[in-house]
C-alpha positions in Angstrom: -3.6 -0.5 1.5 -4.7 1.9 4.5 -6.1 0.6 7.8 -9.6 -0.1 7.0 -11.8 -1.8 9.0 -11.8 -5.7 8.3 -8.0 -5.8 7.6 -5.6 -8.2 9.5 -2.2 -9.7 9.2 -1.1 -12.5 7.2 2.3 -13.3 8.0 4.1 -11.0 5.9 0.7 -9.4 4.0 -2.3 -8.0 4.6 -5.9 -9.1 3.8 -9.1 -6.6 3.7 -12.2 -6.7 2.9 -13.6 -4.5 0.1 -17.0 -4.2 -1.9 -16.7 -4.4 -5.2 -19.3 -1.8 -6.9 -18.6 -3.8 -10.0 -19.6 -7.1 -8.8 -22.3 -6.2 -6.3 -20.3 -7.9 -3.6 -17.6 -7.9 -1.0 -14.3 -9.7 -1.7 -10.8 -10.5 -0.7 -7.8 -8.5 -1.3 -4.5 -9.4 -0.2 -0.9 -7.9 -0.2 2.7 -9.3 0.7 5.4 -7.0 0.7 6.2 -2.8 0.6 8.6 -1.8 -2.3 9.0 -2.8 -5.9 7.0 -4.3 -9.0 3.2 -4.5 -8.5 2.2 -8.1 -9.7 -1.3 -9.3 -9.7 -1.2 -12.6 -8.8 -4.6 -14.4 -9.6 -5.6 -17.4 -8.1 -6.6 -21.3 -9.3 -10.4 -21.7 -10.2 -12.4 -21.0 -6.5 -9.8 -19.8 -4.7 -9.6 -16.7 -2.5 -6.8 -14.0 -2.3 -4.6 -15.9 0.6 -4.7 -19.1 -1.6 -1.2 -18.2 -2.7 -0.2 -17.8 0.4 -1.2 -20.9 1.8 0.3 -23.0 -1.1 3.3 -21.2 -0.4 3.9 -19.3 -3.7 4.3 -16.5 -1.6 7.5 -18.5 -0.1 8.8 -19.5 -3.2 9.0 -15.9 -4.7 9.8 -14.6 -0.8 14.2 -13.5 -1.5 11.8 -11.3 -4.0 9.6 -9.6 -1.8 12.2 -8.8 1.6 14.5 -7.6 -1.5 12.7 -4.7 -2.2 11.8 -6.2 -6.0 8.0 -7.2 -5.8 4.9 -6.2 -4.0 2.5 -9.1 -4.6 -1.5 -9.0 -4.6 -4.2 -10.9 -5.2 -8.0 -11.0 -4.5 -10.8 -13.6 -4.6 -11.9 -15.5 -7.8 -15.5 -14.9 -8.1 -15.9 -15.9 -11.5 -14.4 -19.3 -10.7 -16.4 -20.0 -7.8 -19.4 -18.8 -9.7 -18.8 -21.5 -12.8 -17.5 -24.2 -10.5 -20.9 -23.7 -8.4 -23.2 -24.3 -10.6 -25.9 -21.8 -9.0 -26.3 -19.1 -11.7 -27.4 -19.6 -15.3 -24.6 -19.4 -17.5 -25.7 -15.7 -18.5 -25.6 -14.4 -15.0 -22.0 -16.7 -14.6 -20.8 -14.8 -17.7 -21.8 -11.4 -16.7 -20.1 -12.3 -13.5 -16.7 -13.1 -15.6 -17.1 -10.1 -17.4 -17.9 -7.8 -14.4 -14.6 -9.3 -12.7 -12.5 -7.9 -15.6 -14.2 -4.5 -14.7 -13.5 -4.8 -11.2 -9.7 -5.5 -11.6 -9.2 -2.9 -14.1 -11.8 0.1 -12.2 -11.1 -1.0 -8.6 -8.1 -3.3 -8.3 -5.4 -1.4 -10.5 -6.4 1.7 -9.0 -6.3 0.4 -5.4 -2.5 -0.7 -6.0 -2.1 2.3 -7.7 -2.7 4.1 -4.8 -0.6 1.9 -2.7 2.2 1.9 -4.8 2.4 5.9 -5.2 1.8 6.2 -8.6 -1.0 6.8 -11.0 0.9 5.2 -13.8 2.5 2.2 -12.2 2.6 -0.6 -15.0 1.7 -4.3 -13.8 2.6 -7.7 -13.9 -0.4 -10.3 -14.1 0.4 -13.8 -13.5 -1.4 -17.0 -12.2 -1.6 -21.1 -12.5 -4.8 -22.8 -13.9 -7.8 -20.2 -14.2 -6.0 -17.9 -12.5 -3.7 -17.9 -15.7 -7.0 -17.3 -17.6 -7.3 -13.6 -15.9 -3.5 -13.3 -15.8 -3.8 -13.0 -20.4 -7.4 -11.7 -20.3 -6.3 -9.1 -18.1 -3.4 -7.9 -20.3 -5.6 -8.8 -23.4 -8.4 -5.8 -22.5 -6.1 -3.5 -20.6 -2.5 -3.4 -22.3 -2.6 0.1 -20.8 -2.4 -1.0 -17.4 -0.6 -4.4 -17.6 2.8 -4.7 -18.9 3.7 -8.6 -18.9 1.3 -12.1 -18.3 3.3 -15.3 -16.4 0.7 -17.7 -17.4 1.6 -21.1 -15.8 -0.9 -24.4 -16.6 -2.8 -22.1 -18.2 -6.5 -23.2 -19.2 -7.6 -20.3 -21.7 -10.6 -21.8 -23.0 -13.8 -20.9 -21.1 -16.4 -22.6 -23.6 -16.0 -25.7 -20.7 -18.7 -23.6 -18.8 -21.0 -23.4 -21.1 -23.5 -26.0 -22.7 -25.6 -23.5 -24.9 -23.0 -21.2 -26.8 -20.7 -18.8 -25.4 -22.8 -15.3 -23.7 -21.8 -11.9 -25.3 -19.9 -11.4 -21.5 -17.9 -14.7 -21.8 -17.4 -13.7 -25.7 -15.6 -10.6 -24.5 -13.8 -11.9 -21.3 -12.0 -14.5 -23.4 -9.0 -13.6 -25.4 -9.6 -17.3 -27.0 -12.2 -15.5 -28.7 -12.4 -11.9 -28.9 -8.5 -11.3 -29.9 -8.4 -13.1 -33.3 -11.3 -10.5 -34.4 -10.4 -7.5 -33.0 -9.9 -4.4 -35.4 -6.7 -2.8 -36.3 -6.5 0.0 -33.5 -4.3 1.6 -30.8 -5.4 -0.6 -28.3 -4.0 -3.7 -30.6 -1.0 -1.9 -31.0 -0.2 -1.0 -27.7 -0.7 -4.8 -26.7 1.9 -5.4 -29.7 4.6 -3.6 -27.2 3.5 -6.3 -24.4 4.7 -9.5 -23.7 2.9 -13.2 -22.7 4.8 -15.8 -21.3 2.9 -19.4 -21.2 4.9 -22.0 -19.0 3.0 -25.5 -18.2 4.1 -29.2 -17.5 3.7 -31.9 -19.6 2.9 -34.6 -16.7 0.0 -35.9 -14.4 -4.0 -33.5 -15.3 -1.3 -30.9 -17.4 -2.8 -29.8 -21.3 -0.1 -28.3 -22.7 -2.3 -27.8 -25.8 -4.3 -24.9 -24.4 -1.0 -22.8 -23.8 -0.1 -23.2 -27.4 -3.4 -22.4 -28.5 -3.3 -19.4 -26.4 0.3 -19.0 -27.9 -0.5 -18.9 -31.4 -3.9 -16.7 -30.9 -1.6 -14.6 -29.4 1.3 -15.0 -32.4 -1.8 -14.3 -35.3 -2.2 -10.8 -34.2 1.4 -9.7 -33.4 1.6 -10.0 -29.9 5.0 -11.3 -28.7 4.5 -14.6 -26.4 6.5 -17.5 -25.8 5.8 -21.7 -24.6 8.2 -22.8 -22.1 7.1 -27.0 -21.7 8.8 -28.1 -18.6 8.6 -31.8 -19.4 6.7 -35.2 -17.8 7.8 -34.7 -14.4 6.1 -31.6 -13.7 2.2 -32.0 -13.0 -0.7 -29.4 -13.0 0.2 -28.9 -9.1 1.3 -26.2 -6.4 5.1 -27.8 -6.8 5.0 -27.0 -10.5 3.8 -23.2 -10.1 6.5 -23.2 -7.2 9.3 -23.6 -9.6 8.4 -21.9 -11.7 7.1 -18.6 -10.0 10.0 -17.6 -9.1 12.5 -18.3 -12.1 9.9 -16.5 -14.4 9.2 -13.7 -12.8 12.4 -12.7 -12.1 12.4 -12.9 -15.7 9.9 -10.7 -16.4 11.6 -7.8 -13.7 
């Protein structure tokens, strides 16, 4: 990211401000380190872009970033403050969701893009909680821009929002439910060549459930995936995502 006006250090990133066309507002975009694999690291339900950084995921996958190996970003969760909120109708909240996928995939990719030096740079989307919700839906919609999902604690099922059916723009930001009915196309082959992997504890507010449901939504149309179930002692928490940050995608490198 260039020098704009608004931008200031974050330890080893940098934060900026930036209007979103898509969403009609301005946001937060972050980046921690210069070289390597772009990953997109989304965060928990209302968080903002420095989130990760406070939590410390961005010390846990650090020997990663001063190696040369990953260039991390991530940006605010609009969507997930807009649900958690409660100030919209749920049409307006899904329209928001669904203009978020839009701004990743029209402003965001290209903006690491560009920061990266190349127009074809392949990412890696990952995230805990909701943020593990845009992690798949990202590589769901845009397997031509995303090349792997770490989806840790995931919670995949946005029909929690909603007390009056699921919007056409939640309908299409949810894998859950647009992927087991989507036609035979290139776009479901090319996500066939991609690769999901769902990690999640089994301990203290953890629903292991949702990342096998994800898992075999996934598995019905081809697309290759795999559960890892870390056991009882690991809780939906910052030390969880922590561990597993780090082991996974170095993985996924």
């Amino acid at each position: 990211m260039n020098g704009a006006a608004g931008e200031r250090a974050v330890v080893d990133g940098v934060t900026t401000r930036w209007f979103s066309k898509s969403l009609r507002r301005s946001l937060s975009v972050s980046r921690w380190g210069h070289w390597g694999t772009p990953v997109l690291l989304f965060p928990t339900a209302g968080g903002d872009s420095e989130e990760i950084e406070r939590f410390h995921l961005i010390g846990a996958v650090e020997p990663l970033i001063t190696a040369g190996r990953v260039k991390v970003y991530s940006c605010d969760s609009v969507p997930g403050r807009t649900w958690l909120e409660g100030l919209h109708s749920e049409d307006q909240s899904a329209w928001i969701q669904n203009q978020y996928d839009r701004f990743v995939s029209e402003e965001m990719v290209p903006l690491i893009r560009r920061d990266c030096g190349g127009e074809r740079i392949e990412i890696v989307t990952a995230g805990a909680s909701l943020g593990a919700f845009h992690a798949v839906a990202s590589l769901c919609r845009h397997p031509d821009l995303f090349r792997s999902a770490l989806c840790m604690s995931g919670t995949f099922d946005p029909e929690r929002f909603v007390r009056h059916g699921v919007p056409l723009d939640l309908y299409y930001s949810s894998p859950m439910h647009f992927l087991p009915l989507h036609p035979e196309d290139d776009h479901l082959a090319r996500l066939r060549t991609r690769y999901v992997l769902l990690a999640t504890g089994e301990g203290a507010w953890e629903n292991p459930e949702n990342s096998w449901r994800m898992a075999n939504v996934l598995g019905s149309r081809g697309v290759p995936n795999r559960v890892e179930a870390w056991g009882a002692d690991w809780k939906h928490d910052w030390e969880t995502w922590r561990a597993m940050l780090p082991q996974y995608l170095e993985e996924l490198l």
